[in-house]
DODRENBA-234631 format. One record per residue: residue in three letters; z, y, x of N, C-alpha, C, O in turn. Coordinates in steps of 0.02 Angstrom, whole numbers, always signed. Each point is the difference from the previous one (the first is absolute). Layout:
<nodes>
ALA, Z, Y, X, Z, Y, X, Z, Y, X, Z, Y, X
...
</nodes>
This chain:
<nodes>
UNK, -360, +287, +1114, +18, -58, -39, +53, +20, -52, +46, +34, +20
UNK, -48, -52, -89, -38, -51, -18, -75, +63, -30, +6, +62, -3
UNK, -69, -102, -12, -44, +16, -18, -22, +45, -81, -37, -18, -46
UNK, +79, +82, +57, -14, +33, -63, -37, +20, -43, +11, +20, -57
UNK, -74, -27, +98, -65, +24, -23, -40, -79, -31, -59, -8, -17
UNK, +95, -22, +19, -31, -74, -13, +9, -26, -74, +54, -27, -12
UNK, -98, +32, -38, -3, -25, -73, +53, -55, -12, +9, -51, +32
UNK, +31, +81, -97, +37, -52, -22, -47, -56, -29, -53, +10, -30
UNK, +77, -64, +43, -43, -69, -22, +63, -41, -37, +58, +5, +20
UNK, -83, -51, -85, +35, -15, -16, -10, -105, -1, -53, -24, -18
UNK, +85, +0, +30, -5, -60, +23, +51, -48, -62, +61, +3, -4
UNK, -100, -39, -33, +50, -59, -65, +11, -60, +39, -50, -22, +27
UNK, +94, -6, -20, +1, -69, +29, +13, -46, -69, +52, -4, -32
UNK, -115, -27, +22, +11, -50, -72, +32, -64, +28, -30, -46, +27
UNK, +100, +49, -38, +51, -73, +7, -46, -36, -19, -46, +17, -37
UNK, +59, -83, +65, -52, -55, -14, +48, -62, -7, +13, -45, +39
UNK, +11, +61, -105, +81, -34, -21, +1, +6, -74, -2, +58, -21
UNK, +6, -114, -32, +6, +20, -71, -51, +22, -44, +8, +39, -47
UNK, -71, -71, +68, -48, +28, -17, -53, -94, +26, +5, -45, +41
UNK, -55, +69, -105, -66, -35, +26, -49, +14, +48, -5, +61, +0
UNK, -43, -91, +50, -29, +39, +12, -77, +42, -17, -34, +39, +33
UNK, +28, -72, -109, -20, +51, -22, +23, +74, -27, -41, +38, -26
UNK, +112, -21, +33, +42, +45, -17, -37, +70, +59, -21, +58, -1
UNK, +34, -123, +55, +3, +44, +81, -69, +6, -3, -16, +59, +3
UNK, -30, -96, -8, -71, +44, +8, -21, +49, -52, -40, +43, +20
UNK, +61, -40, -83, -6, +50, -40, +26, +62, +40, -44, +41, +12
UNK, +103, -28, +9, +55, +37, +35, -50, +50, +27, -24, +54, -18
UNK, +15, -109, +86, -61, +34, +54, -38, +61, -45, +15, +59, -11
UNK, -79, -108, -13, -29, +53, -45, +11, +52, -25, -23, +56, +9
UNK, +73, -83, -54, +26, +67, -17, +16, +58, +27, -10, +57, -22
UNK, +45, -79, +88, +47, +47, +14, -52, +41, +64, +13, +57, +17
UNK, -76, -98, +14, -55, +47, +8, -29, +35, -19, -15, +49, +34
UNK, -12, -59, -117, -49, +44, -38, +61, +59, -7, -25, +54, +16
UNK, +85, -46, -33, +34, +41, +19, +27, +55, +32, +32, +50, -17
UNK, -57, -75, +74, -13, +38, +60, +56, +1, +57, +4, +45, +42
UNK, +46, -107, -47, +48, -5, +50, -54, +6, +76, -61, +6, +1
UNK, +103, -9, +49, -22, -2, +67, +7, -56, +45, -44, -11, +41
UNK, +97, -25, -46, +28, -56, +33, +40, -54, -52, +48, +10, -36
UNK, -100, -84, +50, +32, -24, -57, +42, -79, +74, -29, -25, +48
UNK, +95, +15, -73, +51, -26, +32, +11, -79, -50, -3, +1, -61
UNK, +15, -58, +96, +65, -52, -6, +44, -4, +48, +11, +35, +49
UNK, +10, -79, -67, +45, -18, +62, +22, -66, +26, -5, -39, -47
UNK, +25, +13, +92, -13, -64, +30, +67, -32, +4, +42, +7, +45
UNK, -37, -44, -102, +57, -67, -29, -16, -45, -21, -57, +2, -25
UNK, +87, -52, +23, -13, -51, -37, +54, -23, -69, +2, -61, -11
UNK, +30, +94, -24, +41, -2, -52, -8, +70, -16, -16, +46, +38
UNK, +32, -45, -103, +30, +93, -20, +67, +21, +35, +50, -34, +7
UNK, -62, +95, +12, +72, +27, +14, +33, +16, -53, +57, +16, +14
UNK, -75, -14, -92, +58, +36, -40, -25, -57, -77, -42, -45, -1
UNK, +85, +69, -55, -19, -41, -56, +10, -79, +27, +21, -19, +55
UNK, -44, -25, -120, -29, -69, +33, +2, -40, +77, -55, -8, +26
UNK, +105, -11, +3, -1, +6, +85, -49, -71, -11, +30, -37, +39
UNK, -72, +4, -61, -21, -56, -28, -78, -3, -30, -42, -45, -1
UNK, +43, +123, -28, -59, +25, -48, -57, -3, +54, +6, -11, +60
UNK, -78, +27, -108, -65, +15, +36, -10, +19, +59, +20, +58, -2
UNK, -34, -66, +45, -33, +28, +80, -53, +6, +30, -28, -44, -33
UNK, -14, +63, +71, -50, -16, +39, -2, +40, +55, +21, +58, +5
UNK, -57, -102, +48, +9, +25, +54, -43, +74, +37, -40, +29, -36
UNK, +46, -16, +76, -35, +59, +16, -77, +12, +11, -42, +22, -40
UNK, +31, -48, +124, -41, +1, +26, -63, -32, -50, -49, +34, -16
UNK, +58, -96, -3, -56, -7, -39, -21, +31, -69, -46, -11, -41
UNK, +91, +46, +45, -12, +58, -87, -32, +46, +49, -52, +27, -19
UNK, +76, -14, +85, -30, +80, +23, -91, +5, +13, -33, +52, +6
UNK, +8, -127, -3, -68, -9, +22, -22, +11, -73, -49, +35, -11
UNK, +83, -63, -40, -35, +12, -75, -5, +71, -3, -54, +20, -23
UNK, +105, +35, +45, +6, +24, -19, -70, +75, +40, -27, +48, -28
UNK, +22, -72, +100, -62, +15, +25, -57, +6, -50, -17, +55, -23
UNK, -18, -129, +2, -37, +3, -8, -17, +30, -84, -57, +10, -21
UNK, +132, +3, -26, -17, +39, -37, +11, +77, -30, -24, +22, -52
UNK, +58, +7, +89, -10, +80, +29, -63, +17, +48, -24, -25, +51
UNK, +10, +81, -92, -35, +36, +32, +7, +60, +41, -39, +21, +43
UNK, +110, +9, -66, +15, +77, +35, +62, -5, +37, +11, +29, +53
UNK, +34, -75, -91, +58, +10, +10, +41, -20, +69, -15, -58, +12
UNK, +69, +86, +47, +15, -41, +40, +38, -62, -33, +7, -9, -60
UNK, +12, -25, +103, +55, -65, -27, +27, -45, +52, -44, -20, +38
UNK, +86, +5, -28, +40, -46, +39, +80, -11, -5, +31, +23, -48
UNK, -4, -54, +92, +65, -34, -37, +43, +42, +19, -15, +38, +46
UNK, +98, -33, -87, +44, +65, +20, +53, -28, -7, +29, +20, -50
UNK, +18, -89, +98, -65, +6, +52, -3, -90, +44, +43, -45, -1
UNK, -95, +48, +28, -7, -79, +35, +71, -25, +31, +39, +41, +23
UNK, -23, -113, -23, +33, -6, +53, -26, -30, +61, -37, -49, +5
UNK, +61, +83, +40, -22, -31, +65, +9, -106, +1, -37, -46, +18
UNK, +97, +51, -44, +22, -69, +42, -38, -49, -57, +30, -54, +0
UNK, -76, +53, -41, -23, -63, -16, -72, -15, +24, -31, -47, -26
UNK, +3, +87, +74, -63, -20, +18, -10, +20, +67, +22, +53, +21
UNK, -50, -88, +9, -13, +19, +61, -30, +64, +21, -58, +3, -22
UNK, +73, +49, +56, -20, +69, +9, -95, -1, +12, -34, +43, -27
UNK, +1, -98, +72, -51, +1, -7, -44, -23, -49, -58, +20, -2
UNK, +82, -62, -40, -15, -18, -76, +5, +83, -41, -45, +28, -32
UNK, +95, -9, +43, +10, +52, -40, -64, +75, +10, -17, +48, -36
UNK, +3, -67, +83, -60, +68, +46, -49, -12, -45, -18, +37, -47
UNK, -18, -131, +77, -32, -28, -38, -6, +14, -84, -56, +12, -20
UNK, +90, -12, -10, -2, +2, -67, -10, +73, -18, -44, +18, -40
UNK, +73, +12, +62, +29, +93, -25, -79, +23, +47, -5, +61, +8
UNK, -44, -97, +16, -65, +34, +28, -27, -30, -68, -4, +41, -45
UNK, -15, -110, +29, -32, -27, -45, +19, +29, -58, -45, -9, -41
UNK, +86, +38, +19, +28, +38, -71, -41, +66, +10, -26, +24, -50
UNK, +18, +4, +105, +4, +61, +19, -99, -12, +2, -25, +49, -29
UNK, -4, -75, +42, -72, -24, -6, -34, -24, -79, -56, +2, -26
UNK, +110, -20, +11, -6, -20, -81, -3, +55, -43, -32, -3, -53
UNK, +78, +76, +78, +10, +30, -62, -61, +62, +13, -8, +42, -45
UNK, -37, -39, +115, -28, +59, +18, -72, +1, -59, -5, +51, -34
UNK, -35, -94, +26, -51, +6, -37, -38, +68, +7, +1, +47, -40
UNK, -42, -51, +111, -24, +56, +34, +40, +62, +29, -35, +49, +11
UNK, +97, -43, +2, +32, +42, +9, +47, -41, +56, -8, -55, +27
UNK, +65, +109, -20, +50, -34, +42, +54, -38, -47, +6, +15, -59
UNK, +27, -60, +87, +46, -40, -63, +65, +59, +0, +15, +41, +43
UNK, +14, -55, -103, +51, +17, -20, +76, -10, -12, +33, +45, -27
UNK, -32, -150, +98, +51, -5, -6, +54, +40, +49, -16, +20, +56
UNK, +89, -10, -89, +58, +20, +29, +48, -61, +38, +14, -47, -38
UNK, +11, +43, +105, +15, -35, +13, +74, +2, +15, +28, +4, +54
UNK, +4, -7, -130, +73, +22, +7, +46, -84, +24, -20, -58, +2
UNK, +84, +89, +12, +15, -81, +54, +85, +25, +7, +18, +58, -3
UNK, +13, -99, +10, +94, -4, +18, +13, -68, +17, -38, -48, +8
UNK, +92, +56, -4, +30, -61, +39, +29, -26, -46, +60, +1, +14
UNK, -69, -31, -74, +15, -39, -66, +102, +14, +17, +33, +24, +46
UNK, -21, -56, -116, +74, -10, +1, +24, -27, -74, +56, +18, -19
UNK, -90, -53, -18, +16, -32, -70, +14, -63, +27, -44, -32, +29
UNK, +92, +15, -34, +19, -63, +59, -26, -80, -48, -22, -50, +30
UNK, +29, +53, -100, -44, -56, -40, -70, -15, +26, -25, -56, +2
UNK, -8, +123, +23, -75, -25, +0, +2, -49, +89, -35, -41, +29
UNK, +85, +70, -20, +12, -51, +78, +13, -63, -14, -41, -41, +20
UNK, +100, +17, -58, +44, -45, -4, -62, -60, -34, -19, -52, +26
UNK, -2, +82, -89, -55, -46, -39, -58, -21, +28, -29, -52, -14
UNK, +3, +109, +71, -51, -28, +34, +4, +0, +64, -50, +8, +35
UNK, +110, -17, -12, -1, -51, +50, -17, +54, +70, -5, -32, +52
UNK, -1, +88, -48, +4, +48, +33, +92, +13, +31, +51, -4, -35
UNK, -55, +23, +124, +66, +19, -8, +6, +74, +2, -42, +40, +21
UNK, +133, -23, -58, +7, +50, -3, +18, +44, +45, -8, +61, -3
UNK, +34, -92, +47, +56, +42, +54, +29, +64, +3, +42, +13, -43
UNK, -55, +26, +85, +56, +64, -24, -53, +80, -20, -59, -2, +19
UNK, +73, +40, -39, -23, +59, -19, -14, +23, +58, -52, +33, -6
UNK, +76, -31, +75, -29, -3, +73, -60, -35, +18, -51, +34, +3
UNK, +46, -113, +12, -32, -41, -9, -56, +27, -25, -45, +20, +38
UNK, +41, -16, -101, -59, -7, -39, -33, +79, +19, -62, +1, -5
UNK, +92, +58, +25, -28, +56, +9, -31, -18, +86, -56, +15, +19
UNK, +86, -34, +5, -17, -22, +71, -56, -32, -26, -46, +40, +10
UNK, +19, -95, -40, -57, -30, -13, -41, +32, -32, -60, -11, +11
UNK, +81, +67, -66, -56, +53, -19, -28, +68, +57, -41, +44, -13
UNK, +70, -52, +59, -23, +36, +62, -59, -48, +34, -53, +26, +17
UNK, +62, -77, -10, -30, -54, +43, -58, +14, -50, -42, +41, +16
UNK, +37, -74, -80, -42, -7, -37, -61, +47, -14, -58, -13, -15
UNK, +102, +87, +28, -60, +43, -4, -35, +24, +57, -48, +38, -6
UNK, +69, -59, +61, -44, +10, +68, -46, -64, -12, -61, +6, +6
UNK, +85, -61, -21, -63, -40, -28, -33, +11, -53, -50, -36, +0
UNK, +54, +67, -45, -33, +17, -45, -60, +38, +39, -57, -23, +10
UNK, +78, +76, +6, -36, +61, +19, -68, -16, +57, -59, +15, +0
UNK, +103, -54, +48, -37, -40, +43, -68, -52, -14, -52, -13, +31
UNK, +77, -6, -84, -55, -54, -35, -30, +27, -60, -24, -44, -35
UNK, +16, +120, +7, -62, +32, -14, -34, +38, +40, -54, +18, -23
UNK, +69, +2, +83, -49, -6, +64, -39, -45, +24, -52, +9, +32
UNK, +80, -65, -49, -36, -59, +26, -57, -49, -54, -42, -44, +9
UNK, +75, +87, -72, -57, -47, -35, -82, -1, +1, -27, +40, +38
UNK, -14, -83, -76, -57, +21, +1, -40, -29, -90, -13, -56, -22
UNK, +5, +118, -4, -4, +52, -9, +63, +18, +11, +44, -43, -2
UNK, -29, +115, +17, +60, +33, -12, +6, +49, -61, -45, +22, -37
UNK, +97, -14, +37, +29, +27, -72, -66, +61, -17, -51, +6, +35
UNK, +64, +27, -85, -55, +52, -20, +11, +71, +27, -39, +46, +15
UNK, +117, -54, -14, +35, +52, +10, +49, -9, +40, +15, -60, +6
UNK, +33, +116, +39, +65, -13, +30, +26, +11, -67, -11, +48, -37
UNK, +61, -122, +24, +40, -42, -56, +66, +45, +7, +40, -10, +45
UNK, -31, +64, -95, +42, +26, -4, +55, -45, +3, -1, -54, -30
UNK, +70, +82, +78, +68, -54, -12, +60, +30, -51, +21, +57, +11
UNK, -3, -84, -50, +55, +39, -45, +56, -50, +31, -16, -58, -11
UNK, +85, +68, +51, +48, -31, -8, +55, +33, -58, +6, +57, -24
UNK, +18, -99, +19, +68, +5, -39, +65, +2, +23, +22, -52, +24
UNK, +14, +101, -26, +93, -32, +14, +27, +85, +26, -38, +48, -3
UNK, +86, -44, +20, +32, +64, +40, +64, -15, +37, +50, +35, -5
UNK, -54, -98, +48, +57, -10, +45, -41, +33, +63, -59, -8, +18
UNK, +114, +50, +10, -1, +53, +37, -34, -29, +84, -46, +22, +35
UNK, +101, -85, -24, -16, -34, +74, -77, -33, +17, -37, +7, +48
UNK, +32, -50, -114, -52, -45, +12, -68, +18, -60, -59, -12, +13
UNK, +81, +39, -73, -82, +10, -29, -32, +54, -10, -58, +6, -19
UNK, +104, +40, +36, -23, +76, +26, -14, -1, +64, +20, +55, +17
UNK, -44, -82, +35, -6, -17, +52, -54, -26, -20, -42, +29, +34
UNK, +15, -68, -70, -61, -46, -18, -49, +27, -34, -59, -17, -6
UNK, +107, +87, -26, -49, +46, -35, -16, +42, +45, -54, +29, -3
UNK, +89, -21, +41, -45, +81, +60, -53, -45, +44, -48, +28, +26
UNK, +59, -95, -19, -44, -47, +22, -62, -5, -1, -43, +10, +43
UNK, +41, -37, -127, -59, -38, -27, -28, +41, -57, -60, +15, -3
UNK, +119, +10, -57, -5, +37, -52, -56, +30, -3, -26, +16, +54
UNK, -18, +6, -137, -40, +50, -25, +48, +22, -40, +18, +58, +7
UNK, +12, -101, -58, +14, +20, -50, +86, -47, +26, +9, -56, +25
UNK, +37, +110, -44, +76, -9, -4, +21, -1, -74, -3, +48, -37
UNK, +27, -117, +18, +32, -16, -75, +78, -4, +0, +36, -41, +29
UNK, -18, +95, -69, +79, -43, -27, +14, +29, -62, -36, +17, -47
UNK, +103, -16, +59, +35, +3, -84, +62, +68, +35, +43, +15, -42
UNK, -37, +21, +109, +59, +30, +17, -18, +78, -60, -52, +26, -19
UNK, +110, -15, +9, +14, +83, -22, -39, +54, +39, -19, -6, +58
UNK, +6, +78, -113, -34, +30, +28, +52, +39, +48, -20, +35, +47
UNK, +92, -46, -63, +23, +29, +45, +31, -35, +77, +47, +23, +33
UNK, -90, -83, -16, +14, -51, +31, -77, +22, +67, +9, +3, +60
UNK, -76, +8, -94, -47, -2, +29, -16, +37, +64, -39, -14, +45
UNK, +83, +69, -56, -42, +36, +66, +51, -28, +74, -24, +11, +56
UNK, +90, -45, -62, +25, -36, +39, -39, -72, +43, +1, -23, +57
UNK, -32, +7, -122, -65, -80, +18, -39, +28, +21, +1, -19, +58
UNK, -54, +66, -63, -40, +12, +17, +19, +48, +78, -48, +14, +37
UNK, +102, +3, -22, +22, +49, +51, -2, -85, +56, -32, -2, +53
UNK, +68, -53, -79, -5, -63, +34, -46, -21, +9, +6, -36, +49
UNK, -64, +34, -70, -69, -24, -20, -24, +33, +65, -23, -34, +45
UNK, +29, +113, -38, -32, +51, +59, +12, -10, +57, -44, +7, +42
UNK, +118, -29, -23, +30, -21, +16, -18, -86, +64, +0, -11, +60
UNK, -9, -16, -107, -23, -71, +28, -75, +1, -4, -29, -50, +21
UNK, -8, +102, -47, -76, -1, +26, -11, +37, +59, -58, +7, +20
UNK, +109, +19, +15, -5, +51, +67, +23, -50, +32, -15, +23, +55
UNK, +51, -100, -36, +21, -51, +18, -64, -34, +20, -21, -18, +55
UNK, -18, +13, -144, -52, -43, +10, -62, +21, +42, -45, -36, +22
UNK, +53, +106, -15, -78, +36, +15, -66, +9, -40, -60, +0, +14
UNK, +115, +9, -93, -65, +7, -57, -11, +67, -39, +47, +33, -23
UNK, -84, -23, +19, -11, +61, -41, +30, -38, -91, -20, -51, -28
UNK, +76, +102, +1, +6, -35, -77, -17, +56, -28, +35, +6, -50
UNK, -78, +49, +57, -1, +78, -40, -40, -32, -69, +13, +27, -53
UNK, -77, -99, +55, -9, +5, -60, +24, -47, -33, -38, -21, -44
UNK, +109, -16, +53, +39, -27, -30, +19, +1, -80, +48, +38, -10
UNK, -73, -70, -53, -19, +12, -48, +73, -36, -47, -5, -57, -23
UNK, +66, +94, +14, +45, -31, -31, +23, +10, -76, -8, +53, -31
UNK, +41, -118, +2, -26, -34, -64, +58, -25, +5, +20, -30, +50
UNK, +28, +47, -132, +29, -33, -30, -10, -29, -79, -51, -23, -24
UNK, +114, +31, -5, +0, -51, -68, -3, +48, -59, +11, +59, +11
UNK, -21, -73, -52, +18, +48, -56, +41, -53, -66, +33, +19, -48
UNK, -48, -82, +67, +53, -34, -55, +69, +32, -14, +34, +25, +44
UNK, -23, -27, -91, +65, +45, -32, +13, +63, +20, +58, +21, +5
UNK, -100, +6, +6, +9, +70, +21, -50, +33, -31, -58, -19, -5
UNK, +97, +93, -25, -20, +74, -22, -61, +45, +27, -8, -4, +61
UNK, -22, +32, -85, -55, +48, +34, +36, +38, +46, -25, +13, +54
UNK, +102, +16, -74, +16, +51, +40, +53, -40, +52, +52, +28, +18
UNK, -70, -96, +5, +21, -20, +57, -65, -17, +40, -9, +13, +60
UNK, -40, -48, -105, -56, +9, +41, -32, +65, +29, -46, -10, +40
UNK, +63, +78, -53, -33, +61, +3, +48, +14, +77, -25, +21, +52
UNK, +98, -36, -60, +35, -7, +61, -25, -35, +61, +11, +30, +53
UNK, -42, -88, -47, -28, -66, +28, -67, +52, +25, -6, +21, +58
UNK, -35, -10, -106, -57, +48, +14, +6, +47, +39, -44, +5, +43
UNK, +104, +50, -45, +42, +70, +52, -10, -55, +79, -37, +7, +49
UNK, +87, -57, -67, +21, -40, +61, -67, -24, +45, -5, -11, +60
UNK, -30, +9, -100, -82, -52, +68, -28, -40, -36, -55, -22, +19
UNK, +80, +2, -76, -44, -78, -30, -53, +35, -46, -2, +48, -39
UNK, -57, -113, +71, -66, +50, -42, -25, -74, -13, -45, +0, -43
UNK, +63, -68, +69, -7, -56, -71, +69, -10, -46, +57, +11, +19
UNK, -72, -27, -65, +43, -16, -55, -13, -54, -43, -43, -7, -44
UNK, +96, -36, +69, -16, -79, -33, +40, -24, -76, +59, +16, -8
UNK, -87, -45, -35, +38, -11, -50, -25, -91, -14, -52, -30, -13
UNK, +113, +16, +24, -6, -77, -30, +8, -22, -63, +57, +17, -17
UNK, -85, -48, -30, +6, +5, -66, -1, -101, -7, -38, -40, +28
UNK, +78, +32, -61, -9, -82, -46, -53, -11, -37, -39, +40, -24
UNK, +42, -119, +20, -28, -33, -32, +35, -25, -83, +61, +6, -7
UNK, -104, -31, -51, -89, -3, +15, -21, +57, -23, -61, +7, +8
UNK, +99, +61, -49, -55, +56, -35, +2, +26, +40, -57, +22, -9
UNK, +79, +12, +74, -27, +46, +58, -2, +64, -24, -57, +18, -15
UNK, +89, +12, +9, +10, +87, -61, -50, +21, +24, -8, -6, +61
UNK, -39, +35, -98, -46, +43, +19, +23, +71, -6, -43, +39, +20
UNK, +108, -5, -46, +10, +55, -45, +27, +27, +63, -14, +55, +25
UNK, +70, -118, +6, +40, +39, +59, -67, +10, +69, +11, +40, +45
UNK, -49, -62, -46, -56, +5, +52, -29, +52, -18, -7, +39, +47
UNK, -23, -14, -116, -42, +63, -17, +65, +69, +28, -9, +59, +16
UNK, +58, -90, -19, +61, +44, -4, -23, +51, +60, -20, +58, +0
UNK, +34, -106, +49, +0, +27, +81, -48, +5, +25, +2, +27, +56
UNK, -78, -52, -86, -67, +20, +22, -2, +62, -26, -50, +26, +24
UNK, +82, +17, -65, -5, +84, -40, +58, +8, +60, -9, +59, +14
UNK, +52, -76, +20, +37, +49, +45, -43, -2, +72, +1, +50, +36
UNK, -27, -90, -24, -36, -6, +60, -53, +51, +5, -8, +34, +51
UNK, -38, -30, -117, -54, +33, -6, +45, +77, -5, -26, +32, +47
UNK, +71, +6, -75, +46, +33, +0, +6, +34, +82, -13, +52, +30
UNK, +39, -116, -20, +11, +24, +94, -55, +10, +39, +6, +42, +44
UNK, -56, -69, -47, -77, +16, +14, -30, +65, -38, -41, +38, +26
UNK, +60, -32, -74, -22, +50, -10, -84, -6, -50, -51, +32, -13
UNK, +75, -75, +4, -81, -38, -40, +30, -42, -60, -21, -57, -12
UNK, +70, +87, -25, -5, -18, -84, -24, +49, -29, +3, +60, +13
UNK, -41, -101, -76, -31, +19, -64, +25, +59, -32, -25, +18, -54
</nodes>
């Protein structure tokens, strides 16, 4: 661990904030014919930055649009929150997304997930917040029901529904990642990683899981090639970049699809 031999992939999460949504379905497109790998929103109900007031839309029902109009690309949210839907609703849906996007093949949704913490999207809708404990305690609960109730569906998913969590608190979501985890998301330093991931090994010898093909993924927002090339040394072989609304840079995306292909070994 972590998985060296495993292709850098590069993953855009198009904010779904400040923008039309014809902005955001152009995006998609685009940013498929392109040749990204993983296309990302994320699950709020206000913008986090700019405008606290401006444009929004919600997730889950952009993510079924977003099924049925990709053809190659993965996609899912970066990342869900647990606490606004019921964990078996949530199975439910993330199979039906995941059935939507296969079109003879296996589907291509990602089933990334945390324990929310934008405390507006609580307060406005009526969701409670309780404590950063609390709510990780309920994203534990949530994903044994999750997991539980795509076993049980009928049809079942196309595929085992890759899980991406998010976060790097040491006690409780690194614990959730040696758990449940495919894919491990954060934002820690490359000189931070091999400590998380030593925790990660750690609490999967607790859990009784194999994590050797543990697939970990951070950010590249505001950051340099030669911190991402550090990140790359360290274990991360996804690399996420979140970009605004409504023009969606295509220039900074071509940017890091030429370092990816670079690191693969398959540029032009």
């Amino acid at each position: 661990m972590p998985l060296l031999d495993t292709p850098v992939r590069l993953g855009i999460q198009i904010q779904p904030q400040h923008a039309t949504y014809a902005d955001i379905r152009d995006a998609v497109l685009r940013f498929e014919d392109m040749g990204v790998d993983i296309l990302f929103n994320w699950d709020h109900f206000f913008p986090l930055y700019g405008d606290p007031d401006g444009a929004h839309f919600e997730a889950w029902t952009m993510l079924a649009a977003w099924a049925e109009q990709t053809e190659r690309v993965e996609f899912g949210t970066l990342v869900n929150c647990n606490s606004y839907r019921n964990p078996d609703l949530q199975a439910d849906m993330a199979r039906t997304i995941d059935h939507i996007s296969a079109k003879g093949g296996e589907g291509r949704f990602v089933f990334g997930t945390g324990s929310g913490w934008f405390e507006r999207d609580y307060d406005e809708y009526g969701y409670e917040f309780g404590t950063a404990g609390s709510r990780l305690n309920d994203l534990g609960d949530g994903l044994a029901r999750v997991t539980a109730r795509w076993d049980a569906l009928n049809p079942a998913p196309t595929r085992r529904i890759p899980i991406l969590i998010g976060g790097q608190g040491e006690k409780k979501t690194l614990r959730l990642v040696a758990r449940y985890a495919d894919i491990w998301h954060s934002f820690v330093s490359p000189d931070e990683m091999a400590r998380k991931l030593g925790v990660i090994e750690t609490w999967a010898e607790t859990e009784g899981r194999d994590v050797s093909g543990l697939i970990v993924s951070n950010e590249l927002k505001d950051r340099d090639e030669a911190l991402a090339d550090a990140m790359f040394d360290a274990g991360a072989r996804l690399f996420t970049l979140g970009i605004n609304g409504p023009d969606y840079d295509a220039d900074i995306v071509r940017q890091w699809l030429r370092w990816r292909d670079a690191k693969n070994g398959t540029a032009a």
